[in-house]
C-alpha positions as a LaTeX table, in Angstrom:
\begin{tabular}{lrrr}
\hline
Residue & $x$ (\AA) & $y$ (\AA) & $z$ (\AA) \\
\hline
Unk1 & 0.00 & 0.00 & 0.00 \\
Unk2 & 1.21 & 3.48 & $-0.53$ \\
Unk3 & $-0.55$ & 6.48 & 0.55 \\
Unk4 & $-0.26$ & 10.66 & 0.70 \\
Unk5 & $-1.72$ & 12.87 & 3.27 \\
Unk6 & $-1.47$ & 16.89 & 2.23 \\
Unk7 & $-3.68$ & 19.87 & 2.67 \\
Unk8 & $-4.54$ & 22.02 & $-0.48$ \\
Unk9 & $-6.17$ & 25.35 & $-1.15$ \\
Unk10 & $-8.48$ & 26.30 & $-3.52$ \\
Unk11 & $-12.37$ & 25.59 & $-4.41$ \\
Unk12 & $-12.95$ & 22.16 & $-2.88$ \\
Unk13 & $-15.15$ & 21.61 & $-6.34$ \\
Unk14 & $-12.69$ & 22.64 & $-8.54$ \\
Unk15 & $-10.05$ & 20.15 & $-6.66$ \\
Unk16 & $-12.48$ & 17.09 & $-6.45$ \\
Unk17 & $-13.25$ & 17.62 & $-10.51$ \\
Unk18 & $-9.46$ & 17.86 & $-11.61$ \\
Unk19 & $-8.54$ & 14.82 & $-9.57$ \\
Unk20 & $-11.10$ & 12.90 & $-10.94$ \\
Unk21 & $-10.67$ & 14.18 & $-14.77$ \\
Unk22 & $-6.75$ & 13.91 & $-14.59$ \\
Unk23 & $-7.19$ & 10.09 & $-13.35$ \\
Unk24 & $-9.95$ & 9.17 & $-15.70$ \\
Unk25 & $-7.98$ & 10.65 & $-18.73$ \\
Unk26 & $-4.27$ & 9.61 & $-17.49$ \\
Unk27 & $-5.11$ & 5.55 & $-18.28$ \\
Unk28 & $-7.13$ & 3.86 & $-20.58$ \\
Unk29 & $-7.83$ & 1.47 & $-18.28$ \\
Unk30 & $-9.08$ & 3.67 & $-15.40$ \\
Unk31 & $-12.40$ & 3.42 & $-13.80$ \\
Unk32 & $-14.45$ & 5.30 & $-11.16$ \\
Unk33 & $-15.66$ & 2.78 & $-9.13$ \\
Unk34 & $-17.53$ & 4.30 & $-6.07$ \\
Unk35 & $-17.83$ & 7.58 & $-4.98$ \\
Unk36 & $-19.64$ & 9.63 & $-2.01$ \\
Unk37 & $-20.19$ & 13.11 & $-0.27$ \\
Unk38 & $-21.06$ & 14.34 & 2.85 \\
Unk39 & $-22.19$ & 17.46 & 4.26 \\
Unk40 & $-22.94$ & 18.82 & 7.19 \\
Unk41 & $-23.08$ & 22.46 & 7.59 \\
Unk42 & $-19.98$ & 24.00 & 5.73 \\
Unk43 & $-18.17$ & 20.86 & 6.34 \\
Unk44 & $-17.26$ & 18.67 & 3.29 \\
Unk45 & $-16.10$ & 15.08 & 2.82 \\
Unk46 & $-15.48$ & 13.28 & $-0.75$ \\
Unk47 & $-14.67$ & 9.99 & $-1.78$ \\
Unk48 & $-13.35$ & 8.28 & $-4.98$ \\
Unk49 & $-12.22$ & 5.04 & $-5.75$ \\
Unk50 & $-10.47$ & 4.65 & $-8.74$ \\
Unk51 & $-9.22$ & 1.49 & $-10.49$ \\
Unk52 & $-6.83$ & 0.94 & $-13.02$ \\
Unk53 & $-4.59$ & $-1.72$ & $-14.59$ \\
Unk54 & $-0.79$ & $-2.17$ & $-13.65$ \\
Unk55 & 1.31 & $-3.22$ & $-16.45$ \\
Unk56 & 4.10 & $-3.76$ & $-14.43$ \\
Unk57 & 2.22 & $-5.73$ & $-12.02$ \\
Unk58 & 0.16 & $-7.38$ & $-15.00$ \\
Unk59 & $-3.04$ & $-6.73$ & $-12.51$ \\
Unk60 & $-5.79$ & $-4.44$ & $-11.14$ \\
Unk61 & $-4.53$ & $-1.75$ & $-9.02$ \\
Unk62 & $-7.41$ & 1.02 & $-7.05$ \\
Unk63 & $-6.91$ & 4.45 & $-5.49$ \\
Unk64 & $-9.06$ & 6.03 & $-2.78$ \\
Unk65 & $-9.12$ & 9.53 & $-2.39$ \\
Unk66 & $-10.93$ & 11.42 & 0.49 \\
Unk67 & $-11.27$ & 15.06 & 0.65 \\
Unk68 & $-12.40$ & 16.80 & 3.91 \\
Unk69 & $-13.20$ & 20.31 & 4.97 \\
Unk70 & $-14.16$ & 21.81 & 7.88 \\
Unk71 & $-15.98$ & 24.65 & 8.43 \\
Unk72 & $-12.92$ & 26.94 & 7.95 \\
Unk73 & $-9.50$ & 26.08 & 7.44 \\
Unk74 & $-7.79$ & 23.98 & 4.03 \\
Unk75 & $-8.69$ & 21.06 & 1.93 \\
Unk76 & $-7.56$ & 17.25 & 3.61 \\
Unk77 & $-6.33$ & 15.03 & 1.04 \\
Unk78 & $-6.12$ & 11.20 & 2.03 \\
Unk79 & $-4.68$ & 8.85 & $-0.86$ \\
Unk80 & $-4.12$ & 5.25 & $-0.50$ \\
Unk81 & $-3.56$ & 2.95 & $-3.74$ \\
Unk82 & $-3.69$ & $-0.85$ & $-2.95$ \\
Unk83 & $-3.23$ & $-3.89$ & $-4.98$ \\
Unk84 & $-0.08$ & $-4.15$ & $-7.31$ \\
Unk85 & 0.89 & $-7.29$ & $-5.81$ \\
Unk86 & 0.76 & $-11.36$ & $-6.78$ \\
Unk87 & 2.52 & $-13.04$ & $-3.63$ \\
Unk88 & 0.20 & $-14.65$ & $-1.70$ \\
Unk89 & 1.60 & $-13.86$ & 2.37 \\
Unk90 & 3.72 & $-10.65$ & 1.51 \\
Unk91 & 4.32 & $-7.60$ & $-0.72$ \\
Unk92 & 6.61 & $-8.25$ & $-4.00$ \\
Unk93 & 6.38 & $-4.98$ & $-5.93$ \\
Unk94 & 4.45 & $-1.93$ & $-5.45$ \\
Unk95 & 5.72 & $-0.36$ & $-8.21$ \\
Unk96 & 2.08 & 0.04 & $-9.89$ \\
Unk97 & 0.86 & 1.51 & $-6.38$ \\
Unk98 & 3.48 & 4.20 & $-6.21$ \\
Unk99 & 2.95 & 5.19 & $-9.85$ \\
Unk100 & $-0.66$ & 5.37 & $-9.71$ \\
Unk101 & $-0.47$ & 7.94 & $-6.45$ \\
Unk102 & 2.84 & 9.90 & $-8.22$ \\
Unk103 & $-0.27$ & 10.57 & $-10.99$ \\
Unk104 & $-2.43$ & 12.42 & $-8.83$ \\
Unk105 & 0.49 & 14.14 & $-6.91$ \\
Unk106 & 1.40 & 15.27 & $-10.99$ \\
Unk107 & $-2.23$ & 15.74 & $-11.35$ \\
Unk108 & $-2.54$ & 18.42 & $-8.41$ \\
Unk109 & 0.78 & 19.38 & $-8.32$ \\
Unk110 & 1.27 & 21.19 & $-11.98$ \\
Unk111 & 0.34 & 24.91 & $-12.09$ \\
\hline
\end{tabular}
């Protein structure tokens, strides 16, 4: 598993809709498989899971991405990709994980 906590600024709408554009167009193979959202009051919470297909790993690979804000204050971001892996009792590559968070890092990252 690999995962990225950071805070952003900016329109919490705007955020959610280029995360899940730049992961939708970045792989043919990605998919939006679940997604939810919260209110109460001011305070926001999103969630996407996205799936995808590892080359490298020659299997599927999903990212979950939460967004929460408070009343005031930034953006949460919560990543975690899973999968990437064929062993059976541990971990042999996560090299499809780490590529398919590094996307949305590029994704909200770039000016």
């Amino acid at each position: 598993m690999a995962n990225w906590e950071t805070s952003l600024s900016g329109s919490f709408d705007e955020i959610l809709n280029k995360i899940e554009r730049g992961i939708m167009e970045g792989s043919v193979s990605a998919s939006l498989e679940a997604c939810s959202d919260f209110r109460s009051g001011k305070a926001r919470c999103s969630v996407r899971v996205f799936e995808r297909y590892s080359f490298s790993g020659s299997n599927r690979l999903s990212l979950s991405v939460t967004l929460f804000q408070g009343e005031t204050g930034p953006i949460q971001l919560c990543a975690v990709a899973s999968g990437g892996s064929q062993a059976v009792f541990w971990k042999i590559n996560t090299w499809g994980e780490e590529t398919f968070l590094d996307k949305l890092k590029d994704i909200l990252l770039q000016s």
